[in-house]
N, C-alpha and C positions, 0 to 999 in steps of 0.2 A: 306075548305077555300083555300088549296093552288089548290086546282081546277080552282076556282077561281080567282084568282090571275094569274094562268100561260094564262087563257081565256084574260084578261085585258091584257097581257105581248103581246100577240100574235095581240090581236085589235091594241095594240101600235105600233107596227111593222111594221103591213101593213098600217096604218094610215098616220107613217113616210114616209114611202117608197111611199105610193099617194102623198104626198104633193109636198116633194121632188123631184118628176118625175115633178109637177104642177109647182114647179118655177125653175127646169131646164129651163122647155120648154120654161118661161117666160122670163127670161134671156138671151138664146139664141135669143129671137124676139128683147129684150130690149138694149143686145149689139151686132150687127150685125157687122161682119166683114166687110172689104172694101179693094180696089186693088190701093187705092191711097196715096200719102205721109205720110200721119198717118194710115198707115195699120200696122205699127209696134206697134202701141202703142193701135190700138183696139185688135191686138193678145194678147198683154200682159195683158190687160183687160179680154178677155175671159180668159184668161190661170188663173188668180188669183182667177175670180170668178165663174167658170163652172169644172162641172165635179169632184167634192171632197166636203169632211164637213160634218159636222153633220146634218144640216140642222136646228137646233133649235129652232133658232130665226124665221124662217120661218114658221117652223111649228107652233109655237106660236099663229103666225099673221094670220095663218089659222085656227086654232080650236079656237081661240079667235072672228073672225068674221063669223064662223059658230053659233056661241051661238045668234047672231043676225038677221042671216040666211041674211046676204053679198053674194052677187053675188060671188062665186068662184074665175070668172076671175078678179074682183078689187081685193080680197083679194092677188092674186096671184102677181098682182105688186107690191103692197106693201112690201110684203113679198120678194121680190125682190128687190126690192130696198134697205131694210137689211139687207140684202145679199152681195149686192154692198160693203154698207158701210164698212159691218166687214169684205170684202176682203179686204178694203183698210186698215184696220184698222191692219189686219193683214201682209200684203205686206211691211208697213213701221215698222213693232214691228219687223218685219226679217233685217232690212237694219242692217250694219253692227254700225251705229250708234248708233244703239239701241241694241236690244236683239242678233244680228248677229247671226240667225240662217240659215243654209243651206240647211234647210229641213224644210216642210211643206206638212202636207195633203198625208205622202209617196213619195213625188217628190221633187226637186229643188225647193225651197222657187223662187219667184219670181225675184227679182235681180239677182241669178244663174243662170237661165234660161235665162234672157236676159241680161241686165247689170242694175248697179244700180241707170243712171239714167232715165231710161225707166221704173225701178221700180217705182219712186220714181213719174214720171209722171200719171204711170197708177192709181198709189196709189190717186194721186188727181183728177183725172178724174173720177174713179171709185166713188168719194164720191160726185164730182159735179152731175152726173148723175146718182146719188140716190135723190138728192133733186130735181132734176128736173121732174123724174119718180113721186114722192112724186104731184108735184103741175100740172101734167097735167091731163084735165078731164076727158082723160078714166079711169081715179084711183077713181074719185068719182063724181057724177053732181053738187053736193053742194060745192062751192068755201068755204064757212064757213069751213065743213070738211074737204078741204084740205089745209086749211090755219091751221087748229089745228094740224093736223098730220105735217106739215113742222116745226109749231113751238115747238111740243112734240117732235121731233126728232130731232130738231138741242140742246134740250135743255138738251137730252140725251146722245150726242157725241158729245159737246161740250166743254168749261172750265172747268163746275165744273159737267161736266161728263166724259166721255170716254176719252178722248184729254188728260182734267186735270189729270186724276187719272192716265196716263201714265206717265206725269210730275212727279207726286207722287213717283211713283214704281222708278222711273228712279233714282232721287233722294234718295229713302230708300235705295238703296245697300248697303251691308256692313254696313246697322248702327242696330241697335233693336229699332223696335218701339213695341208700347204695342199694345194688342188683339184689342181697341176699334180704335186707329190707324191703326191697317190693315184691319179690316172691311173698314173701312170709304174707305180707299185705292181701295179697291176690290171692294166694291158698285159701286164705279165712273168707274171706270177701265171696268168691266166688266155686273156689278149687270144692269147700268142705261139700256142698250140696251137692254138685256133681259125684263126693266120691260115695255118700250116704246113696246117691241113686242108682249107683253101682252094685255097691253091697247089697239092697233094698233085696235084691232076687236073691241071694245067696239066705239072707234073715228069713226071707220068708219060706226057701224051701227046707228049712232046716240043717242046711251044709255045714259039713265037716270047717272046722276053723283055718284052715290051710286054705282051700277052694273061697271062702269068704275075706280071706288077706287078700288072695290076687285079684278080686275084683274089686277089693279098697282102693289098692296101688294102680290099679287101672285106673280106677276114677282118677287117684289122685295126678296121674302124668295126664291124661285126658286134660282135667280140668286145669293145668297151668297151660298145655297148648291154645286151649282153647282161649284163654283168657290172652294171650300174646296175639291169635288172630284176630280177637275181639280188637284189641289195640291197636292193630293195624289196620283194623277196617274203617277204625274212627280217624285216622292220620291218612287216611287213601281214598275211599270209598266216601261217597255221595249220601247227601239226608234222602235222596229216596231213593238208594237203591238197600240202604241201609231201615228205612223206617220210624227211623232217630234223628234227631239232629247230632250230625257231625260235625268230627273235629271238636268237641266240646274237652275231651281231655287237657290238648296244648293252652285250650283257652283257659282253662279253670286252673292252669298251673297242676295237673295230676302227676304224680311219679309213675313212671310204667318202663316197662322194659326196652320199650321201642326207644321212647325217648332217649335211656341209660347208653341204648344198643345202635341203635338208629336201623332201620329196616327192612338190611339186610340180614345182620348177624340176628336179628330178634326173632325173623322167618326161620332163620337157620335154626335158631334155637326151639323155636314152636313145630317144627320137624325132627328133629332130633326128643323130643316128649311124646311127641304123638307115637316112633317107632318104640321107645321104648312103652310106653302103655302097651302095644299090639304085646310087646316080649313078655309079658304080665299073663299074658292068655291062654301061653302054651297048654296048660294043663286042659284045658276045654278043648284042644284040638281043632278039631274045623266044626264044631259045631258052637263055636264063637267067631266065624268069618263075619257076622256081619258088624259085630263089636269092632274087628282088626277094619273095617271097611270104614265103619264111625271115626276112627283115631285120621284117616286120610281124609275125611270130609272135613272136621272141625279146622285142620290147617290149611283146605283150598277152598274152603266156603265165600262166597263175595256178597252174603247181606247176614 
C-alpha cells in the first residue's frame, strides 16, 4: 500500500508541476507587458500573478476539465484567469488595511514592491481581467458556457463569497465566534474559489448536472481542509518554509478552527474533509485519482 501511495504522490507532482508550467505560459500571453503610460501597472500585475503559488486552483480547473476531455489550451485560460483573481485577491488581503503583510509567495507582497496604490490598482485590474479572460471566445465557442462560467465565478468572489467572507474575517478579530461560524467564515473566504475551480472543468465540458454537483462538493470538502491546513501551517510552520509571515492569525486575534479545536482535533478534522471530498469522486472512477491524490496532499502539505 504505501507503494502505492508514494506512486499516486509522485503522479501528483509532475501532474502539478504540467499544469502550472500550462498556466504560467498562459498568463504570461494573457498579461503582456507594455512600454507605454500604464506599463507600471501591467508590471505590477505580472509581478502579483507570475512566477509563485501553489498553483491549486488552477490545477483544479485542469484535471477537472480533463475528466471531460476540454481542449487543454481553453482549460488553460480558465485556469488562469483564477489565477488572476486570487492574485488579486491576495495583493489587497496584504495592503496595510487589511491583513498588512510584507511578504508574500517569499518576496515583497505587492504594495512593497511598488507602492500601495499601484497595488491597489493592480489588485483591480487583475480581477477585471479575469472576467474578461472568463467571457471571450477563445475560452470556449458556446456563449451559454461562458455566460455560466462568468456567472459561477462572480458568484464565487463575490458578497456572499470571497469578497463577503473577507468582510467576515475582518470583522471576527478579537472576538470568539463558534466552530459553525468559522466554517461559514472560511467556506466564503476561501472554500467558494476552490469549489468554482472544481466545477470550472465540468462548466466547461458541458456535463450533465449530476457529474457537475460532485465536483462542487469536492471542491467544497477540499477547500475547508485545505483551509484547516492553511491554519495550522500559520500556528506551526516557519515564515520561510511557509513564504508568508507566520503565526499572524493568533497575532491578529483571527477565529479558525485550530484555535476553536487546538491541533489535533483540527488535523483530525482537515482529514476527515479531505476523505470525504475523495468520496465525492466515485463517479469518475480512477480517472479522477489524481483529484483523490489532491484531497491527501492539501492535509500533509508543510508550505
Amino acid at each position: 500500500m504505501a507503494t502505492v501511495v508514494a506512486v499516486a504522490d509522485s503522479a501528483l507532482e509532475q501532474a502539478r508541476e504540467d499544469a502550472a508550467t500550462a498556466v504560467e505560459a498562459a498568463l504570461d500571453v494573457l498579461l503582456p507587458g507594455s512600454d507605454g503610460p500604464d506599463a507600471r501597472l501591467d508590471e505590477a500585475m505580472r509581478y502579483a500573478a507570475l512566477g509563485g503559488g501553489k498553483r491549486l486552483r488552477a490545477f483544479l480547473v485542469m484535471q477537472s476539465a480533463a475528466l471531460f476531455a476540454v481542449s487543454p489550451t481553453c482549460a488553460a485560460r480558465v485556469a488562469a484567469a483564477v489565477e488572476m483573481l486570487h492574485a488579486y485577491s491576495l495583493v489587497h488581503d496584504d495592503l496595510p488595511s487589511m491583513d498588512n503583510d510584507d511578504l508574500r509567495r517569499g518576496r515583497p507582497s505587492t504594495h512593497r514592491a511598488f507602492d500601495e496604490a499601484t497595488a491597489i490598482l493592480a489588485g483591480d485590474a487583475l480581477q477585471a481581467r479575469a472576467f474578461e479572460v472568463l467571457a471571450e471566445p477563445d475560452t470556449h465557442a458556446d456563449p451559454q458556457a461562458r455566460a455560466e462560467l462568468v456567472q459561477a465565478f462572480a458568484a464565487a468572489v463575490g458578497p456572499r463569497g470571497m469578497v463577503g467572507g473577507q468582510m467576515i474575517d475582518m470583522l471576527a478579530e478579537g472576538k470568539e465566534l463558534t466552530a459553525p461560524e468559522v466554517t461559514r467564515l472560511q467556506s466564503m473566504k476561501t472554500g467558494r474559489l476552490i469549489e468554482f475551480s472544481a466545477e470550472a472543468g465540468a462548466i466547461l465540458g458541458r456535463a450533465p448536472l449530476p457529474r457537475r454537483q460532485a465536483l462542487f462538493r469536492y471542491g467544497r470538502e477540499l477547500g475547508a481542509a485545505f483551509q484547516i491546513a492553511d491554519d495550522l501551517l500559520d500556528a506551526e510552520s516557519s515564515t520561510e518554509e511557509m513564504g508568508k509571515t507566520a503565526g499572524k492569525d493568533a497575532a491578529a486575534g483571527k477565529a479558525t478552527l485550530v484555535a476553536l479545536l487546538g491541533p489535533v482535533r483540527a488535523r483530525e478534522q482537515a482529514q476527515l474533509l479531505a476523505a470525504q471530498a475523495a468520496a465525492h469522486l466515485e463517479p469518475f472512477a480512477e480517472r479522477a485519482d489524481l483529484l483523490r491524490a489532491l484531497a491527501r496532499y492539501v492535509v500533509a502539505r508543510r508550505a
